[in-house]
C-alpha positions in Angstrom: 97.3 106.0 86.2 95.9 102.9 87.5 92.4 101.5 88.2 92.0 100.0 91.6 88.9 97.6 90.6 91.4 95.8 87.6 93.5 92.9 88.8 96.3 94.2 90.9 99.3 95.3 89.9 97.0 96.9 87.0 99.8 99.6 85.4 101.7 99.8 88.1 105.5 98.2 88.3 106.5 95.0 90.2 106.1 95.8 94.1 103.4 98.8 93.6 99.8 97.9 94.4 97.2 100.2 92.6 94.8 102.0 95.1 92.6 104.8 94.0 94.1 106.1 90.6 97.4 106.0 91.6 100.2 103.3 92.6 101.2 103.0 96.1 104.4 100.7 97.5 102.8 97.1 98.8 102.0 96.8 102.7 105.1 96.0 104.3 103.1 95.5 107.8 106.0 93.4 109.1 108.2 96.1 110.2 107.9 96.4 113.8 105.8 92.9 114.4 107.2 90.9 116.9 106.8 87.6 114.9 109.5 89.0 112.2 111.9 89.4 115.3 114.4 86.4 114.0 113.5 86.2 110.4 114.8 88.9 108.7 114.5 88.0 105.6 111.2 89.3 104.4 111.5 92.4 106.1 114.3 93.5 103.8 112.2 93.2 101.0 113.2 96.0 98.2 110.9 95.6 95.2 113.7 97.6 93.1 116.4 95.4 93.9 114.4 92.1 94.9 116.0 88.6 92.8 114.3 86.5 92.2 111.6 88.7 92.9 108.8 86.9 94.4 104.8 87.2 94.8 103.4 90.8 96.6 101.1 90.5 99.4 98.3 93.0 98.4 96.2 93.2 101.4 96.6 90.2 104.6 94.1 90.8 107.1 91.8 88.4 109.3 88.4 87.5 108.5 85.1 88.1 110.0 84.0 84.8 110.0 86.3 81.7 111.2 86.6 78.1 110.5 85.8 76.8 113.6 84.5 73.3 112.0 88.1 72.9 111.1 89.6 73.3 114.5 87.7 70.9 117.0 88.5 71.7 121.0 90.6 74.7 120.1 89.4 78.2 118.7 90.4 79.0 114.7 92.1 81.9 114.0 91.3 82.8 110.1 93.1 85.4 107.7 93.0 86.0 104.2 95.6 87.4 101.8 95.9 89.0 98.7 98.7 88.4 97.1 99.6 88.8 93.0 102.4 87.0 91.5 105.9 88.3 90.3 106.3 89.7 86.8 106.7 86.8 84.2 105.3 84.1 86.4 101.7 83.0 87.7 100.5 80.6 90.9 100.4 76.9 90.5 96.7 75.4 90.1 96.6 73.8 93.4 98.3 74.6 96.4 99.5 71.0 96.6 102.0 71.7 93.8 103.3 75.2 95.0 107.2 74.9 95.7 108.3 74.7 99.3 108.5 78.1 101.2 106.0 79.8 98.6 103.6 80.3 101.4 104.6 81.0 104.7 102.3 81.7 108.0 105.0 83.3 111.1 103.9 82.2 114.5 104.6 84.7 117.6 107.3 82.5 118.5 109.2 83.0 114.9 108.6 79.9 113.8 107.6 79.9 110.0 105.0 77.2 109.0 105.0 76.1 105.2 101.1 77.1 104.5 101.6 74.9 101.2 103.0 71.7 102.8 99.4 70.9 104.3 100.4 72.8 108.1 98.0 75.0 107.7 95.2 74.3 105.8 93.6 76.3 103.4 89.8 77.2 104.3 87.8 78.3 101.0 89.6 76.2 98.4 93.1 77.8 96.9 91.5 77.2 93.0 88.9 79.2 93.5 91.1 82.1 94.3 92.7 82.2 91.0 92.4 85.0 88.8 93.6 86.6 86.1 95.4 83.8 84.2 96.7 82.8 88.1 98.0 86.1 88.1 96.1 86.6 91.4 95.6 84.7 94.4 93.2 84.8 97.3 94.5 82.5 100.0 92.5 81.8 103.0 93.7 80.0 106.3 93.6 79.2 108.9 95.3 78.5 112.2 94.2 76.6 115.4 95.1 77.4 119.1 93.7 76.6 122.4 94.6 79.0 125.7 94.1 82.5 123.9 91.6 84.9 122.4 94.1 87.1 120.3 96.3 85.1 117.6 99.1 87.8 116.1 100.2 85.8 112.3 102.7 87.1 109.9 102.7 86.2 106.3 104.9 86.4 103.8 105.8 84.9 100.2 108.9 83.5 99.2 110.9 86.7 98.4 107.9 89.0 99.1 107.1 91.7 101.2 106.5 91.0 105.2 102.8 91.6 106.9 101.6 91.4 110.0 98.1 90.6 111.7 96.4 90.5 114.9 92.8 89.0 115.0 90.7 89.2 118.6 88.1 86.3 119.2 
């Protein structure tokens, strides 16, 4: 048994997200996204067999309101993600000292953009995501485009589980 309201995973085991009173396997929103066409990787996430096991995306999902100050002449696209960190580890205190490849945005093209390595800048400040002994992370971003009113990102950590987003402006 599990409580949904105390920091994820809360009892459950490494790839299980708590939801209600019971654990439930992590969104794996990937499968079937166009953006996860050539990068395979992510997709074949198995939380039983993952090593090293990486962090698990709880919830990725875009947000109501936008960062448009950040994206002059072009229209933001923003998302947020959940994400708690793999058994025995916890997130660096700033996402300047995050390893390469921790982060990663996928573009509808397939191209993977390094959210850590300053590409894609985080909106509401990466510390103050931090919970739970930076056991828990909050991540918000956000992406800037000109030409289009629908942005379709997905997200995964490095050897985490694939998601998959479409936000309509």
């Amino acid at each position: 048994m599990c409580v949904a309201a105390n920091a994820q995973p809360d009892a459950c085991a490494y790839g299980l997200i708590c939801g209600g009173a019971a654990c439930a396997n992590a969104p794996v929103t990937g499968n079937g996204c166009p953006n996860f066409a050539s990068v395979s990787t992510p997709l074949a996430w198995n939380p039983a067999t993952a090593n090293p096991r990486g962090a698990v995306t709880v919830a990725f999902a875009p947000r109501s309101t936008n960062d448009d100050t950040f994206c002059s002449g072009s229209l933001a696209f923003t998302y947020t993600v959940d994400l708690y960190a793999a058994p025995s580890t916890t997130f660096p205190a700033m996402i300047d000292l995050a390893q390469a490849g921790t982060f990663n945005y996928v573009r509808s093209d397939g191209q993977i953009i390094d959210l850590a390595m300053g590409a894609v800048r985080p909106a509401s400040g990466y510390v103050m995501g931090l919970t739970n002994s930076n056991r828990n992370l909050r991540l918000v971003w956000t992406a800037c485009a000109t030409g289009i009113t629908s942005l379709r990102a997905g997200f995964y950590a490095n050897n985490g589980n694939a998601n998959c987003a479409t936000q309509m402006r």
